[in-house]
N, C-alpha and C positions, 0 to 999 in steps of 0.2 A: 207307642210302639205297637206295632201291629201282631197276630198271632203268627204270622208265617216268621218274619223276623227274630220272635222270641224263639218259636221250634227249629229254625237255621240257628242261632245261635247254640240252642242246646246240643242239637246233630254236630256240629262243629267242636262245641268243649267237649263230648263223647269221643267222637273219635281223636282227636288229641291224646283223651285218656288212655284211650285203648292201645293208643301207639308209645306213650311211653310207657305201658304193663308189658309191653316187647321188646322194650330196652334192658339187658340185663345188666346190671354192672358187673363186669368180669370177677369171676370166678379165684379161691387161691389154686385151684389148679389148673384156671385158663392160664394163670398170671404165670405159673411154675412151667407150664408147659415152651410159652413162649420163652420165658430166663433159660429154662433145659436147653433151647435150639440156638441159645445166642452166647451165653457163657460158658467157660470150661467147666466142668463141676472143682478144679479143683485148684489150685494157684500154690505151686513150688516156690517159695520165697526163701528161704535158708537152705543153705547146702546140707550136704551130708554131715561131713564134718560137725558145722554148726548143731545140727540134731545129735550127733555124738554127744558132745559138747553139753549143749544146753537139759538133754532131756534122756537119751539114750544111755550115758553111764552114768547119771546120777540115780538112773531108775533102777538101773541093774546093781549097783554097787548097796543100793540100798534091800533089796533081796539078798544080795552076798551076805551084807555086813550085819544083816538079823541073826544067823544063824554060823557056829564054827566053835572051835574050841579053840583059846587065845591062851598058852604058856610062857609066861616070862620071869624074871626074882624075883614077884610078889604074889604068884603061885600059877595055877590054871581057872583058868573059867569057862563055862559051857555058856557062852550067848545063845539065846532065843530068847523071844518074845513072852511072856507072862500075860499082861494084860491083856482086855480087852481094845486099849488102845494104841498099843504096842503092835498086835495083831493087827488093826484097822491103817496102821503107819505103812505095815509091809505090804498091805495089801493095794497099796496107792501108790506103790513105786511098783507093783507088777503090774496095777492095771495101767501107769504107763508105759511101763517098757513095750505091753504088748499093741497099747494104741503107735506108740512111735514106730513101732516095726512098720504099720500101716502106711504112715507117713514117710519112710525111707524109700517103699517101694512106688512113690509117685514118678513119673518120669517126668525126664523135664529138671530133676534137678540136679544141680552142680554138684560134683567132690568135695567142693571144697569154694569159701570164696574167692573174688578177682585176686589176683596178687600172690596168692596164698606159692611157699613153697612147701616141696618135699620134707615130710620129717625121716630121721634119719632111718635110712635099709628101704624108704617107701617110693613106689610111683611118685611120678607127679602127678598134679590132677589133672591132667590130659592124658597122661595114658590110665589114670584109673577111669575117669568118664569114658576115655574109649575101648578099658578092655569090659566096663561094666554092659555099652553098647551093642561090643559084639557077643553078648552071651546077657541078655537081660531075663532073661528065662533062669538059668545057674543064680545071678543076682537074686532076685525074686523066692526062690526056692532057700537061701538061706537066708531072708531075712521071713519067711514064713516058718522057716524051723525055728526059729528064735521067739518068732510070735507064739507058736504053740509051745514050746516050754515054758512062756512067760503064764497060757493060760492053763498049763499043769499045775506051774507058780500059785495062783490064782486059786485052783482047786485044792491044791492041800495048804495052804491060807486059812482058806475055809474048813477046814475040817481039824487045823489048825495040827498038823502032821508035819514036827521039827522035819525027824527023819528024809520025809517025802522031799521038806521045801530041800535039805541038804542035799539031795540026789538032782532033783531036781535045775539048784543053783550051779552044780559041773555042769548040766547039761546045757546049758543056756551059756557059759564060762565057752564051752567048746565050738558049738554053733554058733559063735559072736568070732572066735577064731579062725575057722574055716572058713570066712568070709573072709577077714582080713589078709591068711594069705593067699586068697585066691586072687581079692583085687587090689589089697594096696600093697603088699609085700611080699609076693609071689616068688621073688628070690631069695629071700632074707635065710641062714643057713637053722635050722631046727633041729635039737635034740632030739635023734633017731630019726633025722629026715635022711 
């Protein structure tokens, strides 16, 4: 082999090199940028209802049911939480009620699923989907007031203030209601309505 041969070869495997040190393998934020412009960020799979259902009153009931005074013929009792683990129970159902509020207000998603009918005094879930449509802002707004009682919930948890959570669980009790008759049962007859 000749010297020009060997130094063409070297010139040659060099710049190779150089050109693949200018290949960069994409990025997680080239990778995220292109997913951002192609995917929804977010996918409504379960209806409303379903989130009721599934995640919504078992979250909330389970803040209720920590705290109350229960009398019947084998006397009274002041439920609340004592332990540390007891505490750390309640606090897993308000930090989901208040993630699920998140998830209610995704649009996109149904009342209720296919098939589903009217329970009784309620919309169907075509006029609940369409009176939530026409006022998704009023929607939105109470399921944000429910998020932030769930995260007052949350802070007197932590500070571990029966009192508070009690005040608290009406409040969250009320703003779950003033939703419902606004969209599903808007004419249902209410005590001092």
């Amino acid at each position: 082999m000749e010297v020009r041969e060997v130094a063409a070869g070297i010139l040659l495997g060099a710049a190779m090199l150089s050109m693949t040190g200018c290949h960069r393998p994409p990025t997680a934020s080239s990778r995220r940028s292109t997913a951002d412009q192609t995917l929804p960020p977010f996918k409504a799979v379960a209806s409303i209802k379903e989130l009721m259902d599934s995640t919504v009153d078992p979250s909330a009931d389970g803040v209720w049911d920590s705290v109350g005074v229960i009398v019947n013929e084998a006397g009274t009792e002041n439920r609340q939480p004592h332990s540390d683990a007891e505490w750390h129970e309640v606090r897993r159902h308000a930090v989901s009620l208040v993630e699920s509020m998140n998830l209610v207000m995704i649009e996109g998603r149904h009342a209720a699923p296919p098939n589903s009918k009217a329970g009784l005094g309620e919309l169907t879930p075509q006029q609940i989907e369409a009176a939530i449509a026409a006022n998704r802002p009023e929607f939105n707004q109470f399921a944000a007031a429910v998020r932030d009682s769930g995260i007052e919930a949350i802070d007197a948890i932590d500070r571990k203030d029966v009192k508070a959570l009690t005040r608290v669980g009406g409040d969250i009790d009320q703003r779950c209601e003033a939703c419902h008759v606004t969209f599903w049962y808007p004419d249902s007859q209410r005590p001092g309505a």
